[in-house]
C-alpha positions, 0 to 999 in steps of 0.5 A: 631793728631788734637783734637776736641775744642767739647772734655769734657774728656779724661780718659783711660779705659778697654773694657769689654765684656757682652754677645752681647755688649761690655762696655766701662766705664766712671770714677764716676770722669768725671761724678762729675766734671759735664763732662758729664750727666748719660743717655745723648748721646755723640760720642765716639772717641778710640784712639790707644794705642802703643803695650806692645813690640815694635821691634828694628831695629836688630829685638829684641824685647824693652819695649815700653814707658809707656802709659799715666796715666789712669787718666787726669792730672789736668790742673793747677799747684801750683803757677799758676794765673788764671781769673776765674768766680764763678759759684757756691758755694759749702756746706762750702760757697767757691765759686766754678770755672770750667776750663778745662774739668770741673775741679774745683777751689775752691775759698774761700771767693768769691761769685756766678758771680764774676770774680776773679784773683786767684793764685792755692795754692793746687792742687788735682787730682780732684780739686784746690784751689785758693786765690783771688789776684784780685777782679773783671777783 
């Protein structure tokens, strides 16, 4: 399947059902992470999860594989370097980066229009943490 370069999220969620309208419910998270804006318009794609039972080929029934995580796993791990911009700084005066899908590094000790190396020390399901390595790139 070829994924869009326009995609700013992915979660997995359920479809509710309210009198003549169905919901579908956006994570606080995707919203946080500045994703996504309350009262902005965006397309909607739905992608097909697998079935609960899948048949083998004598007709048994087996378990399908389980299904992805319902939330995004972070696009950092530990230990990994990254060339980021700071963007912001948050209330304890840490720069703040953004990378994929508007996951945020904190940066501590940089300022607002540097571009550091850094190095992910902690890694969060909705946030990262990094050591500059290198001033300016």
């Amino acid at each position: 399947m070829e994924i869009s370069e326009k995609l700013l999220c992915l979660f997995s969620t359920d479809v509710s059902e309210e009198e003549d309208r169905y919901v579908i419910e956006v994570p606080r998270q995707e919203v946080e992470t500045g994703d996504i804006d309350p009262g902005e318009v965006y397309r909607v794609a739905l992608i097909s999860r697998e079935d609960e039972e899948t048949s083998d080929d004598d007709g048994s029934a087996a378990t399908a594989p389980q299904s992805a995580p319902s939330e995004p796993q972070p696009p950092v791990d530990s230990g990994e370097t990254r060339y980021v911009e700071i963007e912001d700084i948050g209330k304890q005066g840490d720069g703040i980066a953004r990378v994929e899908r508007g996951y945020v590094i904190i940066v501590p000790g940089a300022d607002v229009g540097e571009r550091v190396k850094i190095e992910v020390t902690e890694v969060k399901s909705n946030f990262a943490v990094g050591d500059i390595i290198e001033d300016t790139f």
